[in-house]
C-alpha positions in Angstrom: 98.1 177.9 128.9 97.5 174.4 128.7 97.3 172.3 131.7 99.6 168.8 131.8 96.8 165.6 133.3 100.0 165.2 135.6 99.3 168.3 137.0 95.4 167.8 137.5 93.8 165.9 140.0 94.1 161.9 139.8 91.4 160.1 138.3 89.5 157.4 140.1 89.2 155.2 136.8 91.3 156.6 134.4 89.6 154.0 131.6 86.8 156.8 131.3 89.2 159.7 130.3 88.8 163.2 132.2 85.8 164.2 130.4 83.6 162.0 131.8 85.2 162.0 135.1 83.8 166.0 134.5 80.4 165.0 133.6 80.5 163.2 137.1 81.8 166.4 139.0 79.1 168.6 137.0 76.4 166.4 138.4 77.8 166.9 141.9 76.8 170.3 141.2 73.4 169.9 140.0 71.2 171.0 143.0 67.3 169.7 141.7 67.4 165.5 142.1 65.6 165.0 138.8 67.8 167.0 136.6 71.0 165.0 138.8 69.0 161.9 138.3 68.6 162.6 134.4 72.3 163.6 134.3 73.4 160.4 136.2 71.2 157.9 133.9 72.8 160.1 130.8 76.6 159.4 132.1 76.1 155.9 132.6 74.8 155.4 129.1 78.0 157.7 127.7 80.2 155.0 130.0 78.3 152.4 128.2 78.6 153.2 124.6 83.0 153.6 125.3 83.0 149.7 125.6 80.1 148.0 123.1 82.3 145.2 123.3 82.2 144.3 127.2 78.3 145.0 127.1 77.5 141.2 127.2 78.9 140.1 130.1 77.3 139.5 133.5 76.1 142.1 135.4 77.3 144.9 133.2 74.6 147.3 134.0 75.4 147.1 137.8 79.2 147.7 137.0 78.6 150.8 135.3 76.5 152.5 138.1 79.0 151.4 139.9 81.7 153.1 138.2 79.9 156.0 138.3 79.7 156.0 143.0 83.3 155.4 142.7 83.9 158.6 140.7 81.7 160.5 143.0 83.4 159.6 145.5 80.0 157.9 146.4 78.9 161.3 147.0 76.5 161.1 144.2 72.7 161.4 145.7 70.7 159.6 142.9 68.2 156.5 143.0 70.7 153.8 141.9 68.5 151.2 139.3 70.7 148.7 141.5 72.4 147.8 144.4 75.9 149.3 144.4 79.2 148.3 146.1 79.8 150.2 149.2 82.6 153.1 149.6 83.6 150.8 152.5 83.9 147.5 150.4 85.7 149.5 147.5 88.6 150.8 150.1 89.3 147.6 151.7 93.4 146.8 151.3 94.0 143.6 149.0 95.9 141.2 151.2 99.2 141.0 151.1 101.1 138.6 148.9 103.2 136.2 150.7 106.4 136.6 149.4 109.3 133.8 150.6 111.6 134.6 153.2 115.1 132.9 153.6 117.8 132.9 151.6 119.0 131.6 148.6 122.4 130.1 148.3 122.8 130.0 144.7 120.4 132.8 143.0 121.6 131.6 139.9 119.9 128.4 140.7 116.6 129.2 141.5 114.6 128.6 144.8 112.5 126.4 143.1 115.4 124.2 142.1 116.5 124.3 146.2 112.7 123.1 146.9 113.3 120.0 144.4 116.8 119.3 146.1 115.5 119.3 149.4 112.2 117.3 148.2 114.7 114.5 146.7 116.5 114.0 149.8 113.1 112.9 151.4 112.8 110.3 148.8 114.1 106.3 149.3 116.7 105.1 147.1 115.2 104.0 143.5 114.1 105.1 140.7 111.9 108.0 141.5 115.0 110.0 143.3 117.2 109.0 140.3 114.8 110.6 138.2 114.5 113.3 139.7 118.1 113.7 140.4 118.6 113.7 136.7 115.9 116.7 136.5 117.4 118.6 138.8 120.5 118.6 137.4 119.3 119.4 133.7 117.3 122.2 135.5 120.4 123.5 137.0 122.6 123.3 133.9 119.6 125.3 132.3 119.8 128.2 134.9 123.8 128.2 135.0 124.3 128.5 131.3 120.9 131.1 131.4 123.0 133.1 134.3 126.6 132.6 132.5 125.9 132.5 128.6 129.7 130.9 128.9 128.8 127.8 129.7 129.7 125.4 133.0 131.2 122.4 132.9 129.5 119.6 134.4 131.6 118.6 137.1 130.6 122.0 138.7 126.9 121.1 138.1 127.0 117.9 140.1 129.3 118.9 142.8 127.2 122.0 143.6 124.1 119.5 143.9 126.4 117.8 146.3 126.8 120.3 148.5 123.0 121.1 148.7 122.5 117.3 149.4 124.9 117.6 152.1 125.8 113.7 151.9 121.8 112.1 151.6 122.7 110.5 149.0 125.7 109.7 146.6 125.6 111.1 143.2 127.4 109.7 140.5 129.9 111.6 137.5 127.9 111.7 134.7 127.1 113.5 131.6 124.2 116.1 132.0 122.4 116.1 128.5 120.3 119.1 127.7 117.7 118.8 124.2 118.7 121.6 122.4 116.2 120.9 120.1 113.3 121.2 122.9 112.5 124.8 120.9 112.9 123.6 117.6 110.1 122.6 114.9 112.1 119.7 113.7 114.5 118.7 112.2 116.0 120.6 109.0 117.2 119.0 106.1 119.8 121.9 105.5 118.9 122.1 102.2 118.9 118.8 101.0 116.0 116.6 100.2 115.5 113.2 102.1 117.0 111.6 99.0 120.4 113.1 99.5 120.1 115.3 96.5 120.5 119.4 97.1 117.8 121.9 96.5 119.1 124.1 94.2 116.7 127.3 94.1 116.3 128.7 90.9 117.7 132.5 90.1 115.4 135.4 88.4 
């Protein structure tokens, strides 16, 4: 009866396949340090020859050996060519990623769009905060439409900036303009040439 990997004990670097994770438990087994030390050096060079590619890079050799403690559970009694990592540097928890706390008020909007709000009400009246004001709202227009495919109106755009700006600073009516073309490769000449005459492609 065949025997699903899910079912099977987890590997410790599954990039090596079960086989050689085998080979590893096999020379847990092997009692005589010469013939484990043999069978070690033999693994290592198996481990090698999976990736020829990554061979050149720094420190290689020392990876590989130790690839191999890990998979022994750093059981593995050999004579290491090299100073390998330590069971207890390998277990150490990665730190935890500081994720944001608060709320957003708009999701659709972004927190990043909040943090430019909230920067631009720091700023003096001129021509720094208007241009930022008029990146802010192209931003928010952007997410909007991204959220709603529907479309928004602009009014809705500025007076929601309003309302984060919670009277700072006045902002005007105006036309939000987005470049649809920002994607584009240029312009096309919808199949005529620059002299105004059409293409007219040529049948088989």
């Amino acid at each position: 009866m065949m025997e699903y990997n899910t079912r099977q004990k987890k590997l410790p670097l599954p990039e090596y396949g079960r086989s050689v994770q085998k080979m590893v438990d096999h020379a847990l087994t092997i009692e005589d340090r010469e013939e484990r030390q043999k069978c070690a050096t033999t693994i290592v060079a198996i481990m090698e020859s999976m990736f020829p590619n990554t061979s050149n890079q720094p420190d290689y050799k020392r990876k590989l050996w130790d690839h191999l403690a890990i998979m022994s559970d750093f059981m593995l009694d050999i004579d290491y060519p090299c100073e390998i990592i330590k069971k207890e540097e390998y277990m150490v928890a990665p730190e935890r990623v500081p994720y944001q706390n608060g709320e957003i008020n708009n999701r659709h909007y972004g927190r990043i769009v909040e943090q430019m709000i909230a920067h631009a009400c720091t700023l003096e009246a001129g021509v720094e905060r208007d241009q930022l004001v008029e990146i802010i709202l192209v931003q928010m227009k952007k997410n909007y439409i991204a959220w709603n495919k529907e479309g928004v109106e602009d009014k809705r755009i500025i007076e929601d900036l309003r309302i984060y700006v919670k009277g700072a600073f006045e902002i005007a009516d105006r036309e939000i303009r987005i470049n649809q073309n920002s994607n584009s490769n240029g312009p096309r000449n919808n199949g005529k040439q620059r002299n105004g005459k059409k293409n007219f492609k040529r049948k088989y």
